[in-house]
C-alpha positions as CSV (number, residue, x, y, z in Angstrom):
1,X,23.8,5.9,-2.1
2,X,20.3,4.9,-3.4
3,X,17.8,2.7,-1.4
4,X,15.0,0.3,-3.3
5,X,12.2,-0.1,-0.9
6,X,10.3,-2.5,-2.6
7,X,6.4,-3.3,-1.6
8,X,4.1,-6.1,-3.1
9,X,0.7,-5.4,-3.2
10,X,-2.3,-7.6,-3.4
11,X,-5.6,-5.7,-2.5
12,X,-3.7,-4.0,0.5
13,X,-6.0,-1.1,1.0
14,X,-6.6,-1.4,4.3
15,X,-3.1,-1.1,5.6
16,X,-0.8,-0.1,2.8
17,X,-1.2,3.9,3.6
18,X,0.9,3.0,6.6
19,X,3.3,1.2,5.0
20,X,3.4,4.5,2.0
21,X,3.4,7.3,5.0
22,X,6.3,5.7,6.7
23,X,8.5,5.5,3.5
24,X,7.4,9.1,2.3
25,X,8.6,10.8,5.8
26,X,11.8,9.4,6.4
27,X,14.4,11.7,6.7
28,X,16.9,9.9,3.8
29,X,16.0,11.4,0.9
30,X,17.6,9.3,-1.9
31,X,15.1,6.7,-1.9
32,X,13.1,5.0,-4.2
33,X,9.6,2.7,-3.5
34,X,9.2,0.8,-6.0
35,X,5.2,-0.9,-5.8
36,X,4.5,-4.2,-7.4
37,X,0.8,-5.0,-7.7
38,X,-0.6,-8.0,-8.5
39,X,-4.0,-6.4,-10.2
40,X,-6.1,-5.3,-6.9
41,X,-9.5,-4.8,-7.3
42,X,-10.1,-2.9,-4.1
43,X,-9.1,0.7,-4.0
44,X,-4.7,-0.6,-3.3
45,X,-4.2,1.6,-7.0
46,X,-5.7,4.5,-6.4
47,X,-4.0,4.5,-3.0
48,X,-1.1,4.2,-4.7
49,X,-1.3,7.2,-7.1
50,X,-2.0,9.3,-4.4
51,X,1.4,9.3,-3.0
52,X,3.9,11.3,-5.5
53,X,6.9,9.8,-4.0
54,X,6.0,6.8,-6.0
55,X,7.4,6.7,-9.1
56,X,8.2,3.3,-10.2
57,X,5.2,1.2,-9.6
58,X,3.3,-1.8,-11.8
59,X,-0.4,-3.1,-11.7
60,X,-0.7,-6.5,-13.2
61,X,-0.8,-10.1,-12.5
62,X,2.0,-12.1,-11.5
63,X,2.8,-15.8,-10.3
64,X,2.9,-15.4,-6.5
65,X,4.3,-13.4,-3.7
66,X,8.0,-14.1,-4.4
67,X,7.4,-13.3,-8.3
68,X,6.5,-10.4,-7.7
69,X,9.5,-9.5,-4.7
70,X,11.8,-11.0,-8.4
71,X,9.9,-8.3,-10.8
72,X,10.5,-5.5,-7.8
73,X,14.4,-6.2,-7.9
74,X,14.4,-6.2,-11.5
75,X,12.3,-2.9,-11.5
76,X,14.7,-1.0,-8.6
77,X,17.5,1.5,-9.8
78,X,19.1,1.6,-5.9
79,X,22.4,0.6,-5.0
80,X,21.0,-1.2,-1.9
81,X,17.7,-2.8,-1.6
82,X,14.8,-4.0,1.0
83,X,11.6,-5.5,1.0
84,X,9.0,-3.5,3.4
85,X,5.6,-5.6,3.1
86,X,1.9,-4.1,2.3
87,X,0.7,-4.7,6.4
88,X,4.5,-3.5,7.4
89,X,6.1,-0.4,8.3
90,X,9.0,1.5,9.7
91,X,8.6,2.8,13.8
92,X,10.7,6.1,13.0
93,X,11.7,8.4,10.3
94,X,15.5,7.7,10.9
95,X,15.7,4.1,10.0
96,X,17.1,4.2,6.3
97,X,19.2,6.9,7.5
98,X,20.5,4.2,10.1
99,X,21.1,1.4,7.6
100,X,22.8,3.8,5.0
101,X,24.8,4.9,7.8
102,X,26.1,1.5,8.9
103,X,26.8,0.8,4.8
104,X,28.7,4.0,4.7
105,X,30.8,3.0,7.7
106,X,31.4,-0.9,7.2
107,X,32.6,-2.7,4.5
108,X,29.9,-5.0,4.0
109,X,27.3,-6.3,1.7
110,X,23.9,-6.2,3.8
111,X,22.4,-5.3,7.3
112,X,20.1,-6.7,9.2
113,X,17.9,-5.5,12.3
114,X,15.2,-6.7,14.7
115,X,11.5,-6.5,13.9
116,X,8.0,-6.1,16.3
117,X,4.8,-7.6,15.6
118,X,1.9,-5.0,16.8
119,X,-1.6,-5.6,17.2
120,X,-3.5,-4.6,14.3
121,X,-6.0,-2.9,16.5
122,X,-3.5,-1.3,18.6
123,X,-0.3,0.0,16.1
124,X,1.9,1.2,19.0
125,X,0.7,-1.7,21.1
126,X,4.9,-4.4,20.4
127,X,3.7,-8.1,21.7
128,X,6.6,-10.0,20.4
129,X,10.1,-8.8,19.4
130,X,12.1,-10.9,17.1
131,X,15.6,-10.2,17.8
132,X,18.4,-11.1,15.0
133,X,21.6,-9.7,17.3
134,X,22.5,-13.8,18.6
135,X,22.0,-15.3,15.0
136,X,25.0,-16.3,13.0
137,X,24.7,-19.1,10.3
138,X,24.9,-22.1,12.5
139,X,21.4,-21.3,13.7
140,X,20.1,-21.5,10.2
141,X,20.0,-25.4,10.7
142,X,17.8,-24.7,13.9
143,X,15.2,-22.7,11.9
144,X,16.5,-19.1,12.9
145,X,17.2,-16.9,10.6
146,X,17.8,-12.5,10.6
147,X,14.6,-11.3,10.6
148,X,14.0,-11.0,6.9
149,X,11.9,-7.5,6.6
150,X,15.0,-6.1,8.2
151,X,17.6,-7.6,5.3
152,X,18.9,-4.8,3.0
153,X,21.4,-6.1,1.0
154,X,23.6,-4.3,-2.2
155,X,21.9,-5.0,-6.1
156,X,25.1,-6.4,-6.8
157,X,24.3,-9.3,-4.8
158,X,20.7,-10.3,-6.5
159,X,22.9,-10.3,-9.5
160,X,25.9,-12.2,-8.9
161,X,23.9,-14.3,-6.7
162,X,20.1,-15.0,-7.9
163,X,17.0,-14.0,-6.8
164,X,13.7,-15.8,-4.8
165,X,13.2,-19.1,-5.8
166,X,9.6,-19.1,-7.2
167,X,8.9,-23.1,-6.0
168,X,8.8,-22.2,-2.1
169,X,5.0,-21.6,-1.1
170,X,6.7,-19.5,2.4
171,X,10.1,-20.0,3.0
172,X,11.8,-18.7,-0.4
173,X,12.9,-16.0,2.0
174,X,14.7,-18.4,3.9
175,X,16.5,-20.2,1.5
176,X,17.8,-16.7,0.1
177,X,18.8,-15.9,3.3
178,X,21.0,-19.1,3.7
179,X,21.9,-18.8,-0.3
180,X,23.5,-15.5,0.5
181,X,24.9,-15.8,4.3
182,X,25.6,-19.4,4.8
183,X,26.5,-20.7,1.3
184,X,27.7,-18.2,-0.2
185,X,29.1,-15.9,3.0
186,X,28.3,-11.9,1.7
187,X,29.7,-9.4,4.7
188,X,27.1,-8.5,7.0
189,X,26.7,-6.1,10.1
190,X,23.5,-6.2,12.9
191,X,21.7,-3.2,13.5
192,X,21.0,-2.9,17.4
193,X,17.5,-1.5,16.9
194,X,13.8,-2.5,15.7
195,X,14.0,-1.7,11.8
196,X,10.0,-2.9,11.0
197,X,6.6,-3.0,12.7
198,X,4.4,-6.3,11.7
199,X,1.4,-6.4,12.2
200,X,0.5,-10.1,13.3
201,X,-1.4,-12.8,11.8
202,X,1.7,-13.8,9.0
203,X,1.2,-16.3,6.4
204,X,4.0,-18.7,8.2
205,X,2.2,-19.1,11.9
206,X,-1.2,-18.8,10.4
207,X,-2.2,-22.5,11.3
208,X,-0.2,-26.0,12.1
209,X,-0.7,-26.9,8.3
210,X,1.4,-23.7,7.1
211,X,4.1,-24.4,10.0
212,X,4.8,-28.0,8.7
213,X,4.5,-26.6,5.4
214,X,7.1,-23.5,6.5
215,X,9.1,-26.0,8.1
216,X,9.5,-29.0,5.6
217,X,10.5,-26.2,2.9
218,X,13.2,-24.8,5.5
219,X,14.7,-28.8,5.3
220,X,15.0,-28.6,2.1
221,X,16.3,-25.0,1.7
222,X,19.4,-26.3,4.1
223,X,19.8,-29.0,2.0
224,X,19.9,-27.4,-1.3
225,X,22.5,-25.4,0.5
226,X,24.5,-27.9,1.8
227,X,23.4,-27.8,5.6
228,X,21.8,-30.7,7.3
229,X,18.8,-30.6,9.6
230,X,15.2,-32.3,10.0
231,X,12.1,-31.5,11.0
232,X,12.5,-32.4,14.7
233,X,15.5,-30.0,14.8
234,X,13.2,-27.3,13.7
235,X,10.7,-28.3,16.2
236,X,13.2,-27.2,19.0
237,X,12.8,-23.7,18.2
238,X,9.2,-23.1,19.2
239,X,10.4,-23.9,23.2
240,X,12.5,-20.7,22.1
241,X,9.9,-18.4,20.8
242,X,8.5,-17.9,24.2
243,X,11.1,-15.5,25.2
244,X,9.6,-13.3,21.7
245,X,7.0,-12.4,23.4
246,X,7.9,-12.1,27.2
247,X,11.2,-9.9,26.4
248,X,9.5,-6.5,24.8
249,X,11.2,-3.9,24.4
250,X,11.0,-2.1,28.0
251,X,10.5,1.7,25.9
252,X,6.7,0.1,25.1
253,X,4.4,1.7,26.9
254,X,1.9,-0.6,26.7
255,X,4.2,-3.3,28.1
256,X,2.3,-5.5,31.1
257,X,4.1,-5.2,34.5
């Protein structure tokens, strides 16, 4: 079974080494990272190059994040595939070797995990965990989703089912992820275990313009897919979000008493 990892690039240099060491030493071997850049001019090629597990790459422009995430599924030759952003990358060497795994022994279509955001001064340093083990596609309306870096989902689905809609400025994710689960119902299966470390400081929560922005596009995404909601609704879910950050994993060891 063949895993796409697919990473969108965007002068990443900074942080993308992190994102290629953690793909190059896991212990799955039959994996491909396929690199989509959007024409860098800081060093994010040559970076690049310098890691042979990467065969399947691209430098050029393209029309936005979620253009590019479309050209990386297009690109990929795996039976599965994931999205593992530039800033992003995976705690362990055993994760795709845990999501294979659950593949292999469930008859489903996609998997999803939980994530961490880390400080980007302090990588080992978890401030909020974003747990998808309660979400089920009721909550969608709510503004909860599965947290998206940790969706790996079968090719066959992008096919039979679309791809990123390129007229969302953030939540494109989301309405894929309703498209798919709510809409259209693939099989999935929860992962008990943190699949991605983020680093913080996301497009989504960078200011109170892109939250009303993330939010309005989430109405209509449940719309288009035939779920009502409205933007107090979504509102509810930042009294929520409080428990992100207080309930950390209790293995971090930078974890305040």
């Amino acid at each position: 079974m063949k895993v796409s990892i697919i990473t969108v690039t965007y002068n990443s240099a900074l942080t993308l080494k992190d994102t290629l060491e953690s793909v190059r030493t896991q212990d799955y071997l039959n994996i491909e990272h396929v690199l989509v850049d959007g024409g860098s001019k800081d060093h994010t090629v040559e970076i690049i190059k310098s890691f042979p597990h990467v065969k399947n790459w691209v430098s050029e422009k393209d029309k936005g994040l979620y253009d590019a995430i479309n050209k990386g599924i297009q690109m990929a030759t795996g039976d599965i595939i994931g999205i593992l952003n530039s800033d992003d990358f995976f705690p362990d060497n055993s994760i795709v070797t845990k999501l294979v795994d659950t593949f292999k022994n469930n008859d489903i279509d996609a998997v999803y995990g939980d994530i961490a955001f880390v400080k980007p001064e302090n990588l080992t340093k978890i401030i909020r965990h974003y747990s998808s083990k309660k979400f089920h596609p009721g909550r969608f309306a709510y503004g909860f989703m599965p947290a998206h870096p940790s969706f790996y989902v079968k090719k066959e689905c992008y096919e039979k089912l679309g791809l990123y809609k390129h007229d969302y400025k953030i939540a494109s994710d989301y309405e894929l992820l309703i498209r798919f689960l709510h809409k259209h119902k693939i099989k999935t299966k929860y992962i008990p275990a943190i699949m991605v470390y983020m680093r913080t400081g996301g497009v989504s929560n960078k200011n109170v313009l892109s939250r009303y922005t993330l939010n309005k596009e989430i109405v209509r995404a449940c719309k288009d897919n035939g779920i009502s909601t409205n933007m107090f609704q979504l509102s509810l879910k930042y009294v929520t979000k409080v428990f992100e950050f207080i309930n950390v994993p209790s293995n971090n060891p930078d974890k305040e008493k």
